[in-house]
C-alpha positions in Angstrom: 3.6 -24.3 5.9 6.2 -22.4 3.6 9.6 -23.7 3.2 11.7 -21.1 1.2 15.1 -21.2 -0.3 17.1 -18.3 1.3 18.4 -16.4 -1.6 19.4 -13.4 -0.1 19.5 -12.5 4.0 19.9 -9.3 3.3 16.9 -9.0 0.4 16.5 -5.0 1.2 19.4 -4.1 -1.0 17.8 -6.2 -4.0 14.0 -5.5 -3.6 13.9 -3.2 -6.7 15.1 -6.2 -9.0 11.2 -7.0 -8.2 9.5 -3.7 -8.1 10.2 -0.4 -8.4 9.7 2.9 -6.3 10.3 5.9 -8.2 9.8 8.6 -4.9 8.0 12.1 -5.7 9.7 15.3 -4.4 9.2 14.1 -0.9 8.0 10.8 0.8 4.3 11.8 1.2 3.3 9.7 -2.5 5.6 6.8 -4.0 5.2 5.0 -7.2 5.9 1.1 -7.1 6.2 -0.9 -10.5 6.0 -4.6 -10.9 8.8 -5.9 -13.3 7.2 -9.8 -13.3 3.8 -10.8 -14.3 2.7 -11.3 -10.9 4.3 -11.4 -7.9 3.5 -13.2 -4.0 4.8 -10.8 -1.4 4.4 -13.0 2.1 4.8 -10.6 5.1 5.0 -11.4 9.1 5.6 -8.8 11.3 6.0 -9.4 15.2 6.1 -5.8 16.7 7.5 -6.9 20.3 10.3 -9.0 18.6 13.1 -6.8 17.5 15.3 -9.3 16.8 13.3 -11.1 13.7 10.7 -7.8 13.7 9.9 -8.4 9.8 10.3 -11.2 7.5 9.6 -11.1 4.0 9.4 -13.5 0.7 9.4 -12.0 -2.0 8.5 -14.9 -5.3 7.5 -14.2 -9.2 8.4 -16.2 -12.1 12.5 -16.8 -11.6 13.1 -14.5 -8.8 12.6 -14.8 -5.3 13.8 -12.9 -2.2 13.4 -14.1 1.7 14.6 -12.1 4.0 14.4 -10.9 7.9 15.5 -7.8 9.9 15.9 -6.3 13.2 13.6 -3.6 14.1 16.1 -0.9 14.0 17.0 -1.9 10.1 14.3 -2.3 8.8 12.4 0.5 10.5 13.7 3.6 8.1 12.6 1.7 4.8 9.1 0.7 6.4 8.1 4.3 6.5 4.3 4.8 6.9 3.6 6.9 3.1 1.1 6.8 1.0 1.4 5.2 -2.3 0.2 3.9 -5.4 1.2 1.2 -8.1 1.1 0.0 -12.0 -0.3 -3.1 -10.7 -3.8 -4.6 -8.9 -2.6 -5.4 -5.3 -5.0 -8.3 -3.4 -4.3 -8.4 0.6 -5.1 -11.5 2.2 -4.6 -12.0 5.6 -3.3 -15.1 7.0 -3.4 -14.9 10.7 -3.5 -11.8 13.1 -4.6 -8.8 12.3 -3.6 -5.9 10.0 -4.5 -2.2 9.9 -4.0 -0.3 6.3 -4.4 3.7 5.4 -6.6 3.8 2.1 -6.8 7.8 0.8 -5.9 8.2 4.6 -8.7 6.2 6.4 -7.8 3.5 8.4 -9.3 -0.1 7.6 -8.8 -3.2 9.8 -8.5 -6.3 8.0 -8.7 -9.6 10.4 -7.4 -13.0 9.9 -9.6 -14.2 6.4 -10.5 -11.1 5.5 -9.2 -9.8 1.9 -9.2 -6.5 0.0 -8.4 -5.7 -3.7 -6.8 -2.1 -4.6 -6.7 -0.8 -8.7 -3.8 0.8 -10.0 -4.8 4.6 -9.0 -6.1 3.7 -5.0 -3.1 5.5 -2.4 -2.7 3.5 0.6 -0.2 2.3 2.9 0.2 -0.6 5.6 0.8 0.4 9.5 3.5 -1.7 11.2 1.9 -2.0 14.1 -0.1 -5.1 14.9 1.0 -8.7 14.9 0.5 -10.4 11.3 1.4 -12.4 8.5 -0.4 -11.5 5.1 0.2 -12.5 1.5 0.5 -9.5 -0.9 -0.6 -10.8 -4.4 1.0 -8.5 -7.1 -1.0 -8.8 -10.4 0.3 -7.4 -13.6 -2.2 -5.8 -16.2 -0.9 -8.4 -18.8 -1.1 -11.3 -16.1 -4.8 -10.1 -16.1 -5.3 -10.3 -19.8 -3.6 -13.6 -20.4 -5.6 -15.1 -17.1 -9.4 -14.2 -18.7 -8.2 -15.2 -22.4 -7.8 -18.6 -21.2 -11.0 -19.0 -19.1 -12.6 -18.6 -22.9 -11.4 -22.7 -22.9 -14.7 -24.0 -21.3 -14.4 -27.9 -21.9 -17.3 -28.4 -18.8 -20.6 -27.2 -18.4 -20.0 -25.9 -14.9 -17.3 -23.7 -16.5 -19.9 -22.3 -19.3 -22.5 -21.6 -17.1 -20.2 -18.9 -15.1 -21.7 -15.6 -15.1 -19.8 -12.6 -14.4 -19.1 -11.6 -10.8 -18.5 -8.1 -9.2 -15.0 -8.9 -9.0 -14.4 -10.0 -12.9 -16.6 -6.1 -13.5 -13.7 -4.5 -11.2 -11.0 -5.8 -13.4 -12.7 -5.8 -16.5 -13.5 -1.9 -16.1 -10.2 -1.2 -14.7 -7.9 -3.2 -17.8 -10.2 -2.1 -20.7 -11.9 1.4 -20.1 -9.1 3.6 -20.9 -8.2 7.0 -19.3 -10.7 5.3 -16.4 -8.6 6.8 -13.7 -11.1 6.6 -11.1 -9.8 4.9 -7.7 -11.8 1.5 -6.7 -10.8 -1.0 -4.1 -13.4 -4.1 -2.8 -13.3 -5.6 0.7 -13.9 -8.8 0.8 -15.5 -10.0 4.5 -15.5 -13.2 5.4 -19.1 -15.1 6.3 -17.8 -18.5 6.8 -15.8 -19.9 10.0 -12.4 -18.5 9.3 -9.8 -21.6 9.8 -11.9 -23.7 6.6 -11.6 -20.6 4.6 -7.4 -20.2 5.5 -7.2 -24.2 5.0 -8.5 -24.2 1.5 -6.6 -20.4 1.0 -3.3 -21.6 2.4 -3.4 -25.0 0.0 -3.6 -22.6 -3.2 -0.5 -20.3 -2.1 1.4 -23.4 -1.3 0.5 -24.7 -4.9 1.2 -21.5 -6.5 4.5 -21.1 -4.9 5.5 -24.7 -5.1 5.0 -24.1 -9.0 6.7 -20.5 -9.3 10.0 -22.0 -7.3 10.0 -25.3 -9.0 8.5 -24.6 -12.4 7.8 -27.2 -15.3 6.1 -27.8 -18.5 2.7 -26.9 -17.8 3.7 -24.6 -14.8 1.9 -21.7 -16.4 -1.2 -23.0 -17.0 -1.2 -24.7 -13.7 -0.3 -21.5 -12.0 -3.5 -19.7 -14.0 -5.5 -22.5 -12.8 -5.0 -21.8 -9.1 -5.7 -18.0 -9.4 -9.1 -18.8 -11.1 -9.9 -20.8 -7.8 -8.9 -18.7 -5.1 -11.3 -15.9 -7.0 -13.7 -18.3 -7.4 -13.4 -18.6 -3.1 -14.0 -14.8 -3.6 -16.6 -14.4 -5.6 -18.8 -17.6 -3.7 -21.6 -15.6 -1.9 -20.9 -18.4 1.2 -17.5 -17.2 1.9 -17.5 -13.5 1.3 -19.4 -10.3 1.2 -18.0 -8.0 -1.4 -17.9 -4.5 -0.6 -17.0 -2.4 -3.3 -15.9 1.4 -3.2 -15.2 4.0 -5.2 -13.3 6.9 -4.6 -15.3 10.1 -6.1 -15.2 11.6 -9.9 -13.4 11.4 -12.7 -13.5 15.3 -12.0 -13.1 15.3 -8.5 -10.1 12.6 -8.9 -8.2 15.3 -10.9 -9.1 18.0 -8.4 -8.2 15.9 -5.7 -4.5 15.2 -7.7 -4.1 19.0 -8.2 -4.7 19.6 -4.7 -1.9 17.2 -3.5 0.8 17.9 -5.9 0.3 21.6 -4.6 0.7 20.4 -1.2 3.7 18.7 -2.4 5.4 21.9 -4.4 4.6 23.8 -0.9 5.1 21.3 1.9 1.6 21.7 2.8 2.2 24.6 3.8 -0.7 26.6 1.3 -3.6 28.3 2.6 -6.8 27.6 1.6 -7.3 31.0 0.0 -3.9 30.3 -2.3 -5.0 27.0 -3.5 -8.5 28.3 -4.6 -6.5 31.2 -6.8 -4.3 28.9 -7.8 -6.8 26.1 -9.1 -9.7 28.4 -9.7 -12.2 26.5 -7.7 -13.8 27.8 -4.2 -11.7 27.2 -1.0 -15.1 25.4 0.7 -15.5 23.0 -2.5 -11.6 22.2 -2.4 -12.1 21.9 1.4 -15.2 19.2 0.7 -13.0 16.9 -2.2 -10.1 16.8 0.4 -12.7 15.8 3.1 -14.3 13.1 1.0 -11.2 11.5 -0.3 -9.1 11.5 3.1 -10.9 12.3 6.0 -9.2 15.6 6.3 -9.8 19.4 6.2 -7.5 21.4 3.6 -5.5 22.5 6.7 -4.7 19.0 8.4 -4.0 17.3 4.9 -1.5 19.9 4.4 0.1 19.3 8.0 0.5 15.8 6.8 3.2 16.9 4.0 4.4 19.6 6.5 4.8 16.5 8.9 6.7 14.4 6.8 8.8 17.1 6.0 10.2 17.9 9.0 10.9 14.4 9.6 13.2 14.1 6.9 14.5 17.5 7.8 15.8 16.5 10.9 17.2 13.3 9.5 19.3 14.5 6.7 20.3 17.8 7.8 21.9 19.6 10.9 19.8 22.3 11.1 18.4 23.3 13.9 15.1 22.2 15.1 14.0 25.7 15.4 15.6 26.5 12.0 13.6 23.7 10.7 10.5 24.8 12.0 11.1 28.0 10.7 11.6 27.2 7.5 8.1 25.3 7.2 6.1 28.3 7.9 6.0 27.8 12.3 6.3 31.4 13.8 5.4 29.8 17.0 7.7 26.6 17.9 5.5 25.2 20.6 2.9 24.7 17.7 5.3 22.6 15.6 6.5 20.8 18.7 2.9 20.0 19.3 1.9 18.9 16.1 4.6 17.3 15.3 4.3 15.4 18.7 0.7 14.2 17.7 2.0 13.3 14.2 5.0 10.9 15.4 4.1 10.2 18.9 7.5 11.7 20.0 9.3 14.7 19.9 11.6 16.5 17.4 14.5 15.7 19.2 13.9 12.4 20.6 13.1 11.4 16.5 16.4 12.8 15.1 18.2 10.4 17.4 16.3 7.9 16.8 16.6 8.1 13.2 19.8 10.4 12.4 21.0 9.3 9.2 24.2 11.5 9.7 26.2 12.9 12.2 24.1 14.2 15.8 23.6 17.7 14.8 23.1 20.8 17.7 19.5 20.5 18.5 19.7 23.9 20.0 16.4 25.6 19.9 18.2 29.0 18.5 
């Protein structure tokens, strides 16, 4: 249904003239920013193709990218970490199936179905099923210009709007400041899927028909078209909105304090230091870990330690064992087994797999 002008083949190198990812001390949390008011990220992935294993386009307002790559290229940039953005993201999947981590629980999202993550939310997508699914990128001032100009009610029908549980979510997220509480809303589908992805499908066509070919009136046209696909949202007889929210204000902060200790330490803190540390009880830190990811103190941390030792034994020679020692393991068949259930390989058969350098001596000594 999309016909897009190839502007670049090789779009990985030039993905940051769209958004940014400013990378924390390690690849556990990364920041994206959106440099365009909005953004439409369209995404296939075909996991047993390794020839065209991901295809991307990449359109905002004068920019576009479209680009594919082989699975072993693309592979080291699509890694699986958690991150977070300056901008509202809205998933909506277009066929197949796709499975994403939000605060590290995993959430399938089937052909129709939709979710909406604020600004503060950490997630991540697994590349693992077969999918295509539109990212829509939505700028804080894209938001404010789009609700100023639904003030313009010439018809009664517009008027007699009432304010939905999605127009709260971005109202309370654009104008309660210091409101750094993390919110997402699934949106379920109720309605046979294909007359949903029909009337779906027609508005991304439009909107990227008028972001690659824009005219007088583009803008307002473009506004126009986001109104209705939230008005698809919002209508009781497609979708049942599910909204969550992700603890505290208090327990937010806790929760950040928690991980950018496990950052400073490679997860590799014990319960006992991180209640000295932040002055709260190891069993209460335990419970805010548990409620926001799923995880005890001890397995979140194993997460950074994890990811560690994968880049570990991708950017340097060191030993294996060397490695393992330096991340706390006095006992190597411990790392090998955690790492093993981490990565679904071993330490050795990742590092060739994703050596960035030359093959090091993987000599246990």
């Amino acid at each position: 249904m999309y016909q897009f002008q190839n502007e670049d083949t090789n779009g990985s190198k030039n993905l940051n003239e769209l958004v940014v990812s400013t990378n924390r001390d390690n690849s556990i949390a990364s920041f994206y920013r959106l440099q365009a008011p909005f953004q439409l990220n369209f995404m296939t992935l075909h996991p047993e193709d390794r020839e065209c294993f991901y295809l991307s386009t990449m359109i905002a307002p004068d920019h576009s990218i479209y680009f594919s790559q082989r699975k072993e290229q693309i592979l080291p940039i699509l890694v699986n970490t958690m991150h977070h953005h300056d901008y509202y993201e809205l998933l909506f999947v277009l066929e197949g199936e796709l499975y994403q981590n939000i605060e590290n629980r995993r959430h399938l999202y089937p052909v129709g179905s939709c979710c909406l993550l604020n600004k503060k939310v950490q997630h991540t997508e697994e590349y693992s099923t077969d999918f295509r699914a539109v990212f829509l990128h939505l700028s804080d001032s894209f938001i404010h210009d789009l609700y100023r100009n639904l003030t313009l009610y010439y018809f009664k029908t517009e008027r007699e709007h009432s304010s939905t549980l999605l127009d709260e979510f971005l109202f309370s997220n654009l104008y309660e400041h210091g409101n750094d509480t993390k919110k997402y809303i699934d949106f379920i589908p109720v309605k046979d899927n294909p007359w949903i992805i029909q009337n779906v499908h027609n508005i991304f066509e439009q909107i990227t028909t008028e972001t690659l070919a824009p005219s007088i009136g583009s803008s307002a046209v473009i506004m126009g078209l986001f109104c209705k696909f939230f008005c698809y949202l919002n209508s009781e007889e497609n979708y049942t909105t599910i909204p969550v929210q992700i603890g505290t204000d208090a327990e937010n902060k806790i929760y950040d304090m928690v991980t950018d200790a496990m950052i400073q330490t490679n997860g590799r803190i014990s319960r006992q230091e991180l209640s000295s540390l932040l002055h709260y009880s190891g069993v209460y830190l335990n419970n805010v870990v548990k409620k926001y990811t799923g995880l005890t103190l001890y397995d979140y941390g194993m997460t950074f330690c994890m990811n560690k030792a994968a880049e570990l034994l991708t950017s340097t020679n060191s030993s294996i064992s060397d490695i393992a020692v330096s991340l706390g393991f006095t006992n190597r068949t411990h790392f090998y087994k955690v790492f093993q259930r981490t990565f679904h390989t071993t330490p050795s058969n990742y590092r060739k797999k994703h050596m960035q350098h030359t093959t090091p001596d993987d000599g246990e000594n």
